[in-house]
C-alpha positions in Angstrom: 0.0 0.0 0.0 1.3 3.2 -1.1 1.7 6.1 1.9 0.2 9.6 1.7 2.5 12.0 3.0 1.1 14.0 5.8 1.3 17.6 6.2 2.4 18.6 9.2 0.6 21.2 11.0 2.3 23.6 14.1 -0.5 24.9 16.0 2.1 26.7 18.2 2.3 29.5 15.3 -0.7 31.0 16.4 -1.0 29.9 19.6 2.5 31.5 21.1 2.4 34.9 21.7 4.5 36.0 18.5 2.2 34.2 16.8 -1.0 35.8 17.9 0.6 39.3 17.3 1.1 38.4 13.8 -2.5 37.2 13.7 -3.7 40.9 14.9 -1.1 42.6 12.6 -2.8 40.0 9.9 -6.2 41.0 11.1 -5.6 44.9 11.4 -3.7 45.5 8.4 -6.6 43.8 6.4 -8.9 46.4 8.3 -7.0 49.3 7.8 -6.7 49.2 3.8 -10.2 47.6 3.6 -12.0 50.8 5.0 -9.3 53.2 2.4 -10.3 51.0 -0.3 -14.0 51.5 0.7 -13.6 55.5 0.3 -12.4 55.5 -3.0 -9.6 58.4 -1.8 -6.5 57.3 -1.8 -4.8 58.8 -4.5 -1.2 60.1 -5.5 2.0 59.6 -4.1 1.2 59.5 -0.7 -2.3 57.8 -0.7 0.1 54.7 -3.0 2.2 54.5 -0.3 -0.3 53.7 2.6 -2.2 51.4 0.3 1.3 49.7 -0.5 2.4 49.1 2.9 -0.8 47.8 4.3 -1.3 45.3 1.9 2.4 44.3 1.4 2.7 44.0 5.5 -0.6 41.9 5.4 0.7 39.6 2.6 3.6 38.9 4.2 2.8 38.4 7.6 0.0 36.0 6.4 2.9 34.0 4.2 4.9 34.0 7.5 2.5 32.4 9.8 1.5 29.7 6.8 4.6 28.8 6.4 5.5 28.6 9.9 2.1 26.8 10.7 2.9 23.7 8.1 6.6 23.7 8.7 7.3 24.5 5.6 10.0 27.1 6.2 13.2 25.0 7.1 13.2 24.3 2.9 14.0 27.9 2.3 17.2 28.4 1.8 17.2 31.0 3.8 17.8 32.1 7.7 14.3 32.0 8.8 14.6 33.9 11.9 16.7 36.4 10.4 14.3 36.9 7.7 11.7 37.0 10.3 13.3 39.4 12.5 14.5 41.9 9.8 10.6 41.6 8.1 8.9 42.6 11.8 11.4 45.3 12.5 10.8 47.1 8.7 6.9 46.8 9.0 6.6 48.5 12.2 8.8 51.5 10.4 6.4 51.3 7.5 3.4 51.1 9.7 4.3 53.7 11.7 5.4 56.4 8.9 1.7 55.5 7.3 -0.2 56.3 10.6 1.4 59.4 10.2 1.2 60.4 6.7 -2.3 59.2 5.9 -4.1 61.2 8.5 -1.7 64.4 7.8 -2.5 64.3 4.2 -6.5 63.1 3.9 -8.0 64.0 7.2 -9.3 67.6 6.7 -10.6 69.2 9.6 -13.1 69.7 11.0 -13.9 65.5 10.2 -17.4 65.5 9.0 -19.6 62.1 7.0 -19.2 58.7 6.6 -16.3 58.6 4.8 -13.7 60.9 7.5 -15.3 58.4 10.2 -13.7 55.7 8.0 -10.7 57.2 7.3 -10.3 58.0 11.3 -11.2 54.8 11.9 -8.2 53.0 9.6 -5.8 55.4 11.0 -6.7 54.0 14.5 -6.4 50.7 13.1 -3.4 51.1 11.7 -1.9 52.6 15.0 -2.5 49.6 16.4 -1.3 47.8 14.0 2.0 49.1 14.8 1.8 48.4 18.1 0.9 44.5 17.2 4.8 44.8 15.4 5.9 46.5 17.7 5.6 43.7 19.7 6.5 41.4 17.5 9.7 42.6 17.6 10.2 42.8 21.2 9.0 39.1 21.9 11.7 37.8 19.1 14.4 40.2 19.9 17.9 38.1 20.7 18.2 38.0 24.8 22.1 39.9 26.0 24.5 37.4 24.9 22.5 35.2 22.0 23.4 36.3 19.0 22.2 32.9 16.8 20.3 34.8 14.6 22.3 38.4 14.3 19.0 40.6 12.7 17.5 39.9 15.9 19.9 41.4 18.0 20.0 45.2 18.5 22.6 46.2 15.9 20.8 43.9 13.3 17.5 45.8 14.1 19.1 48.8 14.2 20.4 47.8 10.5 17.0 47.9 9.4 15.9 51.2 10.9 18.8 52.6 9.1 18.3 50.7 5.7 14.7 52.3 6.2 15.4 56.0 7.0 17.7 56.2 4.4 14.8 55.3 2.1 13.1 57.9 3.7 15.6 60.6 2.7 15.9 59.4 -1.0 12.0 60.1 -1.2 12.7 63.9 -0.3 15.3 64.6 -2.4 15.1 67.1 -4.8 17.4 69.7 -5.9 21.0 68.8 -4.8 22.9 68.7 -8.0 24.2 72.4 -7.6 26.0 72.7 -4.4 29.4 70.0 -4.2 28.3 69.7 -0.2 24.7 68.5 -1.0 26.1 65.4 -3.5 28.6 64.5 -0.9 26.0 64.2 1.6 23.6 62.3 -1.0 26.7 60.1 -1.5 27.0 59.5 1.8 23.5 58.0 2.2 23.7 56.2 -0.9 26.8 54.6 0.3 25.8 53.7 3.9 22.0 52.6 2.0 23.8 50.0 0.2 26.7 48.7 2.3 23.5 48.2 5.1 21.3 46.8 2.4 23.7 44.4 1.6 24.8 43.2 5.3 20.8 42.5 5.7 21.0 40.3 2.7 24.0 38.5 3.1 22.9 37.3 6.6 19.2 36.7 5.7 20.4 34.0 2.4 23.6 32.6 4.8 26.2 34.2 2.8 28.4 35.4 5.7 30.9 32.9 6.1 32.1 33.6 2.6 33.0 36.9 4.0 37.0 36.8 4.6 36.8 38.7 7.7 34.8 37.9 10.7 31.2 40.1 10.9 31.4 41.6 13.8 35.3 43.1 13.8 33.9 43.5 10.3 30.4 45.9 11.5 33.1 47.9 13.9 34.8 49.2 11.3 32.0 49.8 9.5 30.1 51.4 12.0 33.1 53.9 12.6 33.3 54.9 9.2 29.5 55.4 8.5 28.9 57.7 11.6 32.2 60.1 10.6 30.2 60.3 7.2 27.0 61.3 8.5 28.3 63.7 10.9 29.7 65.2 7.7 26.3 65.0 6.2 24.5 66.3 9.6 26.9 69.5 9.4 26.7 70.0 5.8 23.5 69.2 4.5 21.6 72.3 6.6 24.8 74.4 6.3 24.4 74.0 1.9 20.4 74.0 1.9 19.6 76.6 4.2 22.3 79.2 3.5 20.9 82.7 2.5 17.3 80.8 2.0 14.4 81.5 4.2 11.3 79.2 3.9 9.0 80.5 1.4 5.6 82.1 2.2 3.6 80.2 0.0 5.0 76.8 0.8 2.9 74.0 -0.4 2.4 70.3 0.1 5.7 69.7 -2.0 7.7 72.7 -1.1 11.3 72.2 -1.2 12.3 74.0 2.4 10.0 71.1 4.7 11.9 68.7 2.5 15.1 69.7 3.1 13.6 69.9 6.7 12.7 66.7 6.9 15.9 65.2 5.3 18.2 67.4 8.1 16.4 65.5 11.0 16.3 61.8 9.3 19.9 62.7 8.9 20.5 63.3 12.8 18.1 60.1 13.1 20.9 58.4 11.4 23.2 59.7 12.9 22.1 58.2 16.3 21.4 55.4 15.1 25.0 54.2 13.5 26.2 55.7 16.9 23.9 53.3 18.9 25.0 50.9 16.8 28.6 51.6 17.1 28.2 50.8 20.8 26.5 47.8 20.7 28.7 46.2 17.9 31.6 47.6 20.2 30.4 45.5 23.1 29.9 42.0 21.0 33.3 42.2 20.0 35.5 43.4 23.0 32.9 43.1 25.9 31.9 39.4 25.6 29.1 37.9 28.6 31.0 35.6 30.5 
């Protein structure tokens, strides 16, 4: 007689407390871009963005618990828990950043009808979504002195929150390409963006131990070098943009003073962030827990 294989299914996916975050960030995301959809008004740049990250972070998460739920993910070749880890961290930044911009840019004031309720409604919705990351991230994060699965630790998450703002930057960019300061500092977060980007990807598809050196002497030095570049970038960036230029009167929606604004404090936001991460990669090299 011929044997049927059997699919084996992990109840403790949904059951475990990571797992029933992901079923409310599942549940929530789903909400949120279902009551958007339902007001027709989400249109442009911005309205495309919160659209996009509620249904890419509900796809996902749903793909996650699946595969975790019929033990399918240890044939991925893949680190699972790194992919997991890095994936948790980047959808709380993207959930966050769209419980800010959607209600900034749709809600008018005063909120009147059917259709502000709704849009009040997903923003609440999506809030909590956040939080449902949020904690998905602080249930898998590596304990002080694990480092089995490196995105997990702080300097791994950290490498995502820096992967992520830079993103942020390159989306206000505008007019750089006439002052030598402004390309350096857009070189410098190009540079960091991909040196970052790449570090996630090596360690989420296993491809560290081709590296010649070892990764964390390795994230030292890199961590040095990237937060003397941004300091460069956090002196010159206001120094070239705001020089002899006062913030226009009419200043619009897309007016190029709030972006350049904006891109001064994700710089500083940077900047902390390779510093915090200078320490921590500081202390799993020299500093080990006994």
């Amino acid at each position: 007689a011929g044997t049927m294989a059997v699919a084996t299914v992990n109840l403790r996916a949904v059951t475990s407390w990571v797992g029933i975050a992901r079923l409310f960030a599942v549940v929530l995301s789903c909400i949120a871009f279902s009551l958007v959809a339902s007001t027709g008004d989400f249109r442009g740049p911005y309205g495309t963005w919160c659209m996009f990250t509620w249904c890419f972070c509900f796809a996902v998460t749903l793909l996650v618990l699946l595969l975790e739920l019929l033990e399918l993910y240890p044939k991925l070749p893949l680190s699972w828990d790194d992919f997991t880890s890095a994936f948790s961290m980047l959808a709380a930044l993207m959930v966050f950043t769209t419980s800010v911009v959607f209600p900034s840019t749709f809600i008018s004031s005063p909120c009147r009808g059917s259709k502000c309720a709704r849009q009040a409604v997903a923003t609440t919705i999506s809030c909590l979504c956040f939080l449902a990351y949020a904690l998905e991230v602080g249930l898998t994060r590596a304990k002080p002195g694990d480092v089995s699965s490196f995105l997990s630790t702080v300097p791994g998450l950290l490498k995502v929150f820096e992967a992520y703002v830079a993103c942020l930057i390159f989306s206000l960019l505008d007019t750089y390409r006439l002052e030598a300061g402004l390309q350096w500092c857009v070189a410098v977060y190009s540079i960091c963006f991909i040196i970052t980007l790449l570090i996630i990807i090596f360690t989420i598809g296993r491809c560290l131990s081709y590296m010649p050196c070892p990764l964390e002497k390795m994230l030292v030095g890199y961590n040095a070098l990237a937060l003397v570049m941004y300091i460069t970038a956090t002196v010159l960036w206001p120094l070239y943009s705001f020089r002899g230029r006062s913030r226009p009167n009419a200043c619009g929606r897309n007016c190029w003073w709030d972006k350049h604004l904006g891109v001064t404090f994700l710089t500083i936001f940077n900047l902390i962030a390779y510093l915090v991460d200078l320490v921590y990669s500081t202390r799993m090299v020299f500093i080990r827990a006994p």
